[in-house]
C-alpha positions as CSV (number, residue, x, y, z in Angstrom):
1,X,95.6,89.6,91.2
2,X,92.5,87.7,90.7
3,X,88.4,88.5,90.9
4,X,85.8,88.3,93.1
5,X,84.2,85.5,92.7
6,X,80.4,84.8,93.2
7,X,78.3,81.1,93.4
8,X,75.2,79.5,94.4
9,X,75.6,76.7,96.4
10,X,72.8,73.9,97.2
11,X,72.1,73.4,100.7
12,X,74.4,69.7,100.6
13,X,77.6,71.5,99.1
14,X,77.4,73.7,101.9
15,X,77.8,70.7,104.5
16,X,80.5,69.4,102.1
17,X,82.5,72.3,103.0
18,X,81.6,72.0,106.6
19,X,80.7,75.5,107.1
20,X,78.5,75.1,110.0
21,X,81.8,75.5,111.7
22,X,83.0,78.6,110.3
23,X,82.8,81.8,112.0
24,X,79.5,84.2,112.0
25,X,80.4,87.8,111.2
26,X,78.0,90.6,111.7
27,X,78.1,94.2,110.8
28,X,75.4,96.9,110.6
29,X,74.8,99.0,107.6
30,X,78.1,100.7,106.8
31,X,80.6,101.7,104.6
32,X,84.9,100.9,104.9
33,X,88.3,100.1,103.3
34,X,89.4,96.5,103.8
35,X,92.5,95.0,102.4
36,X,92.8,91.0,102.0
37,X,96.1,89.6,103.5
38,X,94.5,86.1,102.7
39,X,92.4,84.8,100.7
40,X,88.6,84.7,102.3
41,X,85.8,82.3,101.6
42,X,82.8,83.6,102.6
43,X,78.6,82.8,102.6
44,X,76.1,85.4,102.8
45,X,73.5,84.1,105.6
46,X,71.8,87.7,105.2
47,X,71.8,91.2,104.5
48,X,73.1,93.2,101.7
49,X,76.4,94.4,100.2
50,X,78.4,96.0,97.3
51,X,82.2,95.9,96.8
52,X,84.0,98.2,94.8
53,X,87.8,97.6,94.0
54,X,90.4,99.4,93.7
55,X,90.6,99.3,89.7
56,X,86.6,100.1,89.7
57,X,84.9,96.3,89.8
58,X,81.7,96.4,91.6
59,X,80.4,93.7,93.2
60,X,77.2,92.8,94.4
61,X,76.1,89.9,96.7
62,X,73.1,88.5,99.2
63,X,72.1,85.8,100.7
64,X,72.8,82.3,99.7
65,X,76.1,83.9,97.6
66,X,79.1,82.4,98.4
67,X,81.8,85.0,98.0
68,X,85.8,84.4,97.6
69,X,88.3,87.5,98.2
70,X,91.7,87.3,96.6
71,X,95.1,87.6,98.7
72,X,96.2,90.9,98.3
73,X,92.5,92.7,97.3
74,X,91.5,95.9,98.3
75,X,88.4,97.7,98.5
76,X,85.6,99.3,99.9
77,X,82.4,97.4,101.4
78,X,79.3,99.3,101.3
79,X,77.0,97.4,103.3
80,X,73.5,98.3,102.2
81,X,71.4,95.9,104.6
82,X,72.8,94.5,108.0
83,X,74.7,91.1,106.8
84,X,75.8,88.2,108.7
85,X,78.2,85.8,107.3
86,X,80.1,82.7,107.7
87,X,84.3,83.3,106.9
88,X,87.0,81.0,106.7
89,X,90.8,82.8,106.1
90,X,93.1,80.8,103.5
């Protein structure tokens, strides 16, 4: 299974991948399981969170991270400071 993988992106990459059209999520501070049944592409517009895996990898991201979850990942999001973020699924 592969990582969690963490970039910076410039402000033009981001329109490159068009992710003004992606979805907003929002959740308060919080903590949960979550399994991947895709993989998810993600960029942190705000807030706060760590992810821990299930084999002990902790991961750590904010805003203006752009976050990719493996098919097949699970773990636990500990949200830290109310995020919002834009998704896209596989």
């Amino acid at each position: 299974m592969g990582r969690i993988k963490i970039e910076k992106f410039d402000k033009n990459r981001l329109k490159e991948l068009g992710l003004d059209a992606w979805p907003i999520w929002e959740k308060e501070i919080s903590r949960f399981p979550w399994s991947y049944d895709e993989k998810e592409v993600c960029y942190i517009l705000e807030g706060k969170a760590k992810v821990k895996t299930e084999d002990g990898e902790v991961v750590e991201f904010g805003p203006g991270d752009k976050v990719s979850f493996p098919k097949g990942l699970s773990c636990t999001w500990d949200i830290t400071s109310p995020i919002k973020k834009h998704y896209k699924f596989g």
